[in-house]
DSSP file (Angstrom, degrees, kcal/mol; ACC not computed):
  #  RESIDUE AA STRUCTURE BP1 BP2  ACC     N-H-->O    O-->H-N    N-H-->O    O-->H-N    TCO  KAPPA ALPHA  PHI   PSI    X-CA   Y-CA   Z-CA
    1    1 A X              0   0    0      0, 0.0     2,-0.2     0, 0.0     5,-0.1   0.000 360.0 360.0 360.0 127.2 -109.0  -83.7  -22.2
    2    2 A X        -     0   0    0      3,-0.3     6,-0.0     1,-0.1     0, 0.0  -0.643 360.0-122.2 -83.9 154.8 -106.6  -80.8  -21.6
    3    3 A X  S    S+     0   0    0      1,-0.2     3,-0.1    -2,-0.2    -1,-0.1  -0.164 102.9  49.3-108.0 -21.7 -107.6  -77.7  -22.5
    4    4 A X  S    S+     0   0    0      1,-0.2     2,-0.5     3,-0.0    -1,-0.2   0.572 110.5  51.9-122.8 -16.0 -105.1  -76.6  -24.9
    5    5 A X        +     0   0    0      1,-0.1    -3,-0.3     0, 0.0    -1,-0.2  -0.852  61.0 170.9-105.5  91.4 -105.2  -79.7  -27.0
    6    6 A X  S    S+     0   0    0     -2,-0.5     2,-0.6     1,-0.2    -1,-0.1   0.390  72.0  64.0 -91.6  10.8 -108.9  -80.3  -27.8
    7    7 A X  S    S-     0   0    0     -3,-0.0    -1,-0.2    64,-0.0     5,-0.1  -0.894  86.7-155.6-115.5  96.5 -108.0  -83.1  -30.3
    8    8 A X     >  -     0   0    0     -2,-0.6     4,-2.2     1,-0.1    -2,-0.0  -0.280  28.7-101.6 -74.7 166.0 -106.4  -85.8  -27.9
    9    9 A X  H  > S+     0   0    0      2,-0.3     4,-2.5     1,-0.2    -1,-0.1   0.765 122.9  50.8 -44.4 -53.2 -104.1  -88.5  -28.8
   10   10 A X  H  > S+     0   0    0      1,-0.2     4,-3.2     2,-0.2     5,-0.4   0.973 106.1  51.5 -52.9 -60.6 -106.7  -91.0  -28.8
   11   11 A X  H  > S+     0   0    0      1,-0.2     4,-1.6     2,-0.2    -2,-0.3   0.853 113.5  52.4 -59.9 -21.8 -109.0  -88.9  -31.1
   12   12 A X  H >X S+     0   0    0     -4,-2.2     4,-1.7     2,-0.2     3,-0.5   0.999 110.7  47.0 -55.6 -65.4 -105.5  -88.7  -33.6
   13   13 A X  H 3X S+     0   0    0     -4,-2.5     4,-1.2     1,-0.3    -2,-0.2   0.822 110.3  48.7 -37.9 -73.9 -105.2  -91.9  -33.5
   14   14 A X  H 3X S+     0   0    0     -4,-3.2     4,-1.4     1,-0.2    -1,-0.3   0.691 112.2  50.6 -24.7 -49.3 -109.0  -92.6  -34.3
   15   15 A X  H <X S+     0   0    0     -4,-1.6     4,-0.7    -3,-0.5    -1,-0.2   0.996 106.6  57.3 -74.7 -51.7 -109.0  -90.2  -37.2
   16   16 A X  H  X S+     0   0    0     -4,-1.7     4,-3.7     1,-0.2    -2,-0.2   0.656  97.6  57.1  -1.0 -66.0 -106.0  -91.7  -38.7
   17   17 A X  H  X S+     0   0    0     -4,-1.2     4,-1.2     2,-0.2    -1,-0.2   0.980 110.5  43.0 -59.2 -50.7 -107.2  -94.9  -38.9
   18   18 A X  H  X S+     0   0    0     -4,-1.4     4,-0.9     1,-0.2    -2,-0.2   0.489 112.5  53.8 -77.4   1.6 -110.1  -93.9  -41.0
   19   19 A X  H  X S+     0   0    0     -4,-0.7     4,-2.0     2,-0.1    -1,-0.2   0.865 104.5  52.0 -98.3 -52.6 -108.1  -91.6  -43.1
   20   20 A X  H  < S+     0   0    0     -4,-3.7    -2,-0.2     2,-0.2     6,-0.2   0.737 116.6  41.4 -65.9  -7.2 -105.6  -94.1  -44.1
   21   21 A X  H >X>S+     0   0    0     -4,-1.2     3,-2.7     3,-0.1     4,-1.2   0.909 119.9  44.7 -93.9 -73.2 -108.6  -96.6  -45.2
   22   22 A X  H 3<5S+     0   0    0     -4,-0.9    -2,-0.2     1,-0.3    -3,-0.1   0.662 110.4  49.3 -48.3 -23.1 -110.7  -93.7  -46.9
   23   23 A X  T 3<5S+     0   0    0     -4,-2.0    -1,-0.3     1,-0.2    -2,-0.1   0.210 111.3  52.6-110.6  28.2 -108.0  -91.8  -48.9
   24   24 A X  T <45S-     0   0    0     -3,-2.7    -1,-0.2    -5,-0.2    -2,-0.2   0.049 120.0-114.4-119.1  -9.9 -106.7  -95.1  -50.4
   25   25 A X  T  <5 +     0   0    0     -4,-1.2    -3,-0.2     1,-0.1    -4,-0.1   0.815  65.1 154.7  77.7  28.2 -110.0  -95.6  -51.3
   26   26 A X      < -     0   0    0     -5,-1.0     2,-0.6    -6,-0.2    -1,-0.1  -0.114  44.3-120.2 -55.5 151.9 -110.4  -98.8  -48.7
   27   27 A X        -     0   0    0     -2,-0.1     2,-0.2    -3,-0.0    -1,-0.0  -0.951  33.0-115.9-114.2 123.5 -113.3  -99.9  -47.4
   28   28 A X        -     0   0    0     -2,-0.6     5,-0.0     4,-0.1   -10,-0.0  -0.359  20.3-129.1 -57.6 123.6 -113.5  -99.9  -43.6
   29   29 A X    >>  -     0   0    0     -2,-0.2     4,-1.0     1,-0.1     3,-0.5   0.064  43.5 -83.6 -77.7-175.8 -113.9 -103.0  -40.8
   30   30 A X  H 3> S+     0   0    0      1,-0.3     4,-0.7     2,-0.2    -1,-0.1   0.723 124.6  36.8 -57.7 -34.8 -116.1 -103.3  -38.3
   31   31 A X  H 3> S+     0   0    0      2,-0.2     4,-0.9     1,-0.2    -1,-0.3   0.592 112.0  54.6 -95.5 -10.5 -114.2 -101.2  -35.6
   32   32 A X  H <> S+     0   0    0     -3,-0.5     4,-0.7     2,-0.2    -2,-0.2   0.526 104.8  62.8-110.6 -10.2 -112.9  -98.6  -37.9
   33   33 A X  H >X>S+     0   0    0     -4,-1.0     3,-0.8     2,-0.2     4,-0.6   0.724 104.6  49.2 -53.4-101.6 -117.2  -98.2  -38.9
   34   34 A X  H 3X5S+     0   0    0     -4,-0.7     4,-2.2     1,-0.3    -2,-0.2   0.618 113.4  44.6 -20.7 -65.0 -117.6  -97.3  -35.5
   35   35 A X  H 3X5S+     0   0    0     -4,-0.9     4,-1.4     1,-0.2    -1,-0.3   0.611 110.7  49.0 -33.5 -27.8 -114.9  -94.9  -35.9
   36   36 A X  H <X5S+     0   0    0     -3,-0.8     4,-1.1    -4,-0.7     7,-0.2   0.885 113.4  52.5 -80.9 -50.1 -115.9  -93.4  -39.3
   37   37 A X  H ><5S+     0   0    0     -4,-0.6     3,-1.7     1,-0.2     4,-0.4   0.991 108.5  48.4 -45.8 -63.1 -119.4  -92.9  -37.8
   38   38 A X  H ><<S+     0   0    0     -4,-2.2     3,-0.5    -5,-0.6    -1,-0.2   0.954 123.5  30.5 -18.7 -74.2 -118.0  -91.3  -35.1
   39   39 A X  H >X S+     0   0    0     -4,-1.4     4,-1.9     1,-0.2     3,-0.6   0.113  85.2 117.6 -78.0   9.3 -115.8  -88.8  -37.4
   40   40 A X  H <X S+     0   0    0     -3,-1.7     4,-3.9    -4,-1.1    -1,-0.2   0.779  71.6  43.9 -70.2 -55.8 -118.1  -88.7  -40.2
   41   41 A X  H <4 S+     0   0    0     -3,-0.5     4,-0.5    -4,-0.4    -1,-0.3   0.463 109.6  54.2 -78.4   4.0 -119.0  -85.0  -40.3
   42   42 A X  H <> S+     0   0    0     -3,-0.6     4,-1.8     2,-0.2     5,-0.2   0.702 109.9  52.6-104.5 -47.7 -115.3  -83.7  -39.8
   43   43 A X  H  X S+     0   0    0     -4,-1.9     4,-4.0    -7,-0.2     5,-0.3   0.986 113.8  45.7 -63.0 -42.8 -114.4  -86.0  -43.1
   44   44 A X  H  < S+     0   0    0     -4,-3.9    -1,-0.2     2,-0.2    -2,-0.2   0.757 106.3  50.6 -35.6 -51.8 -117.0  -84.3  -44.6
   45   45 A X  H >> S+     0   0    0     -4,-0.5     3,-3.9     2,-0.1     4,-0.6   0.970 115.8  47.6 -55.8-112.8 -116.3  -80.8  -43.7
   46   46 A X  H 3X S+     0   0    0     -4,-1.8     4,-1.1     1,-0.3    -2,-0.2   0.444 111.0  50.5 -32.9 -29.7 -112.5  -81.6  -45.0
   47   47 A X  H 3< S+     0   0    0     -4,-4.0    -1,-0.3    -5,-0.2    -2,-0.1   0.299 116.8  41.0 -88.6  11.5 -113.8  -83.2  -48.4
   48   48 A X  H <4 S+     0   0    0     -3,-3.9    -2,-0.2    -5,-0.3    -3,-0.1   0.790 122.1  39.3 -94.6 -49.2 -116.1  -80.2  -49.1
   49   49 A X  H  < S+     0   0    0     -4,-0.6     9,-1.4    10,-0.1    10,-1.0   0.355 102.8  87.9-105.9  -6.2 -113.6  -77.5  -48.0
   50   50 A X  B  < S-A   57   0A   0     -4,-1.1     2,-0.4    -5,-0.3     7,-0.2  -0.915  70.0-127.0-105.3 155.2 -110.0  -79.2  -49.6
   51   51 A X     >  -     0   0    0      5,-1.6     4,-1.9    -2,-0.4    -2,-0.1  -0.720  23.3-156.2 -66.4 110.1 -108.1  -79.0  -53.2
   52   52 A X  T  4 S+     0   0    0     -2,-0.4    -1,-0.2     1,-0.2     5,-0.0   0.972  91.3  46.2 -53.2 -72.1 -107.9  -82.5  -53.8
   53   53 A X  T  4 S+     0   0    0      1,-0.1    -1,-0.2     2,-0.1    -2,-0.0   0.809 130.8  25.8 -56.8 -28.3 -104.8  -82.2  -56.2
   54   54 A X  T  4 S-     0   0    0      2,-0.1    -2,-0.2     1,-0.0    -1,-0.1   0.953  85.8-136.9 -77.8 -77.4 -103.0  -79.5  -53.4
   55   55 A X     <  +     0   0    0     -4,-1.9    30,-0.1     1,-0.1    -3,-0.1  -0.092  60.4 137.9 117.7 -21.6 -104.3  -80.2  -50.2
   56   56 A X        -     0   0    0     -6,-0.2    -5,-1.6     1,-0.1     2,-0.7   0.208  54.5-131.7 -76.4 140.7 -104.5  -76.8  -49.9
   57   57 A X  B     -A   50   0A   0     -7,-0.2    -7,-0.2     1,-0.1    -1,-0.1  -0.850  17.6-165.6-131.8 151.2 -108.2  -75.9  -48.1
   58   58 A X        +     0   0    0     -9,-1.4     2,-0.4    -2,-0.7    -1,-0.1   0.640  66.6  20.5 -96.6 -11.7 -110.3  -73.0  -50.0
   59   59 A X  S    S-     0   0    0    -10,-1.0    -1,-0.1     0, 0.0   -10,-0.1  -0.958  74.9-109.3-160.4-172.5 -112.3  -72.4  -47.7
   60   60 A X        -     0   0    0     -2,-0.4     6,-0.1     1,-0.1     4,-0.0  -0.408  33.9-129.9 -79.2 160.6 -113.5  -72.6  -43.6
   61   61 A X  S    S+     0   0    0      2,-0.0    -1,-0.1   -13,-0.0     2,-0.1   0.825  89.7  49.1 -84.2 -14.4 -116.4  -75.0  -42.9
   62   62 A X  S    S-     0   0    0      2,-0.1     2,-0.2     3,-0.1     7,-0.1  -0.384  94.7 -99.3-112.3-161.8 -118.5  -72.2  -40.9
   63   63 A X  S    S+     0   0    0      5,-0.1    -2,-0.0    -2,-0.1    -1,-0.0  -0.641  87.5  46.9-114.8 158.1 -119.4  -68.5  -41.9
   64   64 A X  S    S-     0   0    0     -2,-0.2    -2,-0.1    -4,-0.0     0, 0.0   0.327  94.4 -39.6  60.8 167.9 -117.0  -65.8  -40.3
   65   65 A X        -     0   0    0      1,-0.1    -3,-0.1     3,-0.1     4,-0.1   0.649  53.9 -97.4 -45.2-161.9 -113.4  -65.6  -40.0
   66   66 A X  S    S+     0   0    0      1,-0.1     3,-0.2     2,-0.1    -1,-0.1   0.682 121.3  57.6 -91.2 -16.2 -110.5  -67.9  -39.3
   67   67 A X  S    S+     0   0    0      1,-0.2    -1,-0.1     3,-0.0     4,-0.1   0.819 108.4  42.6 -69.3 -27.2 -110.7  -66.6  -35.5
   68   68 A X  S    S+     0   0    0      2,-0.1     2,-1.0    -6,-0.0    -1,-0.2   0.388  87.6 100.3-101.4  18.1 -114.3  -67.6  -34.9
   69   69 A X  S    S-     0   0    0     -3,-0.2     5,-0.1     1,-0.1    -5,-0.0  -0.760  91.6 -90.3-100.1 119.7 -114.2  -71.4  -36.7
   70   70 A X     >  -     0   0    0     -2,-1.0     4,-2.4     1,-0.1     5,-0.2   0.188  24.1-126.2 -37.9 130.2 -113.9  -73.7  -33.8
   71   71 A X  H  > S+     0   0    0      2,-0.2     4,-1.8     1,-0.2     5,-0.3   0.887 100.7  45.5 -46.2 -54.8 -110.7  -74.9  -32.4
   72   72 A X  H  > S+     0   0    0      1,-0.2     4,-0.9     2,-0.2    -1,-0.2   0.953 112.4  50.1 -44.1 -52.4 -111.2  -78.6  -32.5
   73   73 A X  H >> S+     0   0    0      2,-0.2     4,-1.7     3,-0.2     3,-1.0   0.900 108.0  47.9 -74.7 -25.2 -112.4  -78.8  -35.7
   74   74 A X  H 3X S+     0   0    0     -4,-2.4     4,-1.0     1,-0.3     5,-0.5   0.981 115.4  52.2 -71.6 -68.8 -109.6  -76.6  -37.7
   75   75 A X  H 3< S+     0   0    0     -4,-1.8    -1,-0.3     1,-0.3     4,-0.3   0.661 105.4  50.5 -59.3   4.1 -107.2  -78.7  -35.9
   76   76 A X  H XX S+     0   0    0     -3,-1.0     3,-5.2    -4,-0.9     4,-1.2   0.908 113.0  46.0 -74.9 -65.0 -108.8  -81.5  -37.0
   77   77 A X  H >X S+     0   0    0     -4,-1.7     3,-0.7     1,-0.3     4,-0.6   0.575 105.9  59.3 -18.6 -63.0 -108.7  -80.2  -40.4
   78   78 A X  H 3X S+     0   0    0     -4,-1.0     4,-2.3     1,-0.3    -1,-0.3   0.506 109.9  39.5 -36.5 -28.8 -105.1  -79.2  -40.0
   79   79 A X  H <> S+     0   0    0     -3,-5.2     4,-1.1    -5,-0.5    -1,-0.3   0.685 117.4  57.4-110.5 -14.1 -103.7  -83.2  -39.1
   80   80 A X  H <X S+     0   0    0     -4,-1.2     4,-0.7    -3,-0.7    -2,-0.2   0.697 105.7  48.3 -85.4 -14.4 -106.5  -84.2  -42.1
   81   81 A X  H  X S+     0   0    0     -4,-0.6     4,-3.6    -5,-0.3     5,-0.3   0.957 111.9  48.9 -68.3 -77.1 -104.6  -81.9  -44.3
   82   82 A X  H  X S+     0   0    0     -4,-2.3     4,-0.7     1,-0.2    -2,-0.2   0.650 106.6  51.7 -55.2 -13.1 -101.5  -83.4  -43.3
   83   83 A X  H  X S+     0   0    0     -4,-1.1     4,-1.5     2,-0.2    -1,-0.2   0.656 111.3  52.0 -80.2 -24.5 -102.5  -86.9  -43.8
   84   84 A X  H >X S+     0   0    0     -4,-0.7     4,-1.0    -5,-0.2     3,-0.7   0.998 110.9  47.7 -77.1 -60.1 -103.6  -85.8  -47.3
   85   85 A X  H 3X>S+     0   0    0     -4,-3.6     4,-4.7     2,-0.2     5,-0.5   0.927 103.2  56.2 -16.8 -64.1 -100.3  -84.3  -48.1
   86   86 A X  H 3X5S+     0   0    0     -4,-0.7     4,-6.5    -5,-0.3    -1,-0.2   0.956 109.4  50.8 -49.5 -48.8  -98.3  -86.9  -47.1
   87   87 A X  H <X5S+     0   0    0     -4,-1.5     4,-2.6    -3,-0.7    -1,-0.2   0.888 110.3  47.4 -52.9 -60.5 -100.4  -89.2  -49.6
   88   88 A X  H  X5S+     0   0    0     -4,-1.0     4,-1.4     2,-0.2    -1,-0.3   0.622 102.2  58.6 -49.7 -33.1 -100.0  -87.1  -52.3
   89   89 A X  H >X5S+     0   0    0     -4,-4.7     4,-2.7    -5,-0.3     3,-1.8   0.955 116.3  43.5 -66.9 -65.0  -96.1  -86.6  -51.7
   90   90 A X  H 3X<S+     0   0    0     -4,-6.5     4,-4.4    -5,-0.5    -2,-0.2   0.939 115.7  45.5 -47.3 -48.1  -96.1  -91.0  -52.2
   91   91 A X  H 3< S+     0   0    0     -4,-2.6    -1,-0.2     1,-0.2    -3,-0.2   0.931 112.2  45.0 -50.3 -30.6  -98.2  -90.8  -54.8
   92   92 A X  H XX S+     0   0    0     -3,-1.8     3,-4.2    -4,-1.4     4,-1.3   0.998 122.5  50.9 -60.9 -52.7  -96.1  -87.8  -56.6
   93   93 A X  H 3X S+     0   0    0     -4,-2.7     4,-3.1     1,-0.3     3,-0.3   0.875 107.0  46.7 -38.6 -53.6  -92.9  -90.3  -55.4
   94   94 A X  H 3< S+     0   0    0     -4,-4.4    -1,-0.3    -5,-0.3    -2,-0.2   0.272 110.4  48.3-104.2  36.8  -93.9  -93.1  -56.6
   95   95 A X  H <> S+     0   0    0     -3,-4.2     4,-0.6    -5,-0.1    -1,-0.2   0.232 108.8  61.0-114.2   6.3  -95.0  -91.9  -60.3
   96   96 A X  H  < S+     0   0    0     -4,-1.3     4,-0.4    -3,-0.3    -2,-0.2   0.791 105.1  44.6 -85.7 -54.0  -91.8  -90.2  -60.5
   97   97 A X  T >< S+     0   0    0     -4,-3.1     3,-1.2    -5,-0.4    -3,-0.1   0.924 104.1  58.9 -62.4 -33.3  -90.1  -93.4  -60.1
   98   98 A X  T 34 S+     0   0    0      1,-0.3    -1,-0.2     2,-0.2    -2,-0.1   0.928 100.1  66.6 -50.3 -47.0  -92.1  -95.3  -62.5
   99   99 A X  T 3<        0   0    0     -4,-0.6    -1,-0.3     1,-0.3    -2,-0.2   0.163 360.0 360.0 -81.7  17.8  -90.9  -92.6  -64.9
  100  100 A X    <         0   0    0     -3,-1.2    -1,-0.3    -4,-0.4    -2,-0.2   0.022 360.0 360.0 -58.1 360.0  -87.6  -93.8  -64.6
């Protein structure tokens, strides 16, 4: 794992999967179970600590600033943030369109 990226490619990947199943409100297979376990407390941590309707998050998962809250996990946060976004931009899209 390098050293400036403590969330690797793999682990993207990995989170990914189990965000596109969970924030569609999917139920997960056998191999993306194994993932979810894995990744379980980070989704946790992200469903305590974001504004569903924003994305926006209100607050850090540990006590002290934004300097002492571990690196991996705020960048986890950070690409779970953006996967949530991104969902919310389709959804916004496609009730916009309906209402046309």
């Amino acid at each position: 794992m390098d050293a400036r990226h403590p969330f690797s490619e793999s682990d993207r990947w990995e989170v990914r999967q189990v965000a596109l199943i969970l924030f569609n409100g999917g139920m997960p297979d056998r191999e993306i179970e194994g993932y979810l376990k894995k990744w379980s407390l980070i989704f946790k941590l992200f469903y305590t600590a974001v504004d569903r309707k924003t994305g926006s998050l209100l607050h850090l998962p540990f006590s002290g600033g934004i300097m002492e809250q571990p690196a991996k996990t705020m960048e986890i946060l950070r690409y779970l943030q953006s996967l949530w976004i991104e969902k919310i931009a389709e959804e916004m899209d496609k009730a916009s369109k309906r209402g046309k």
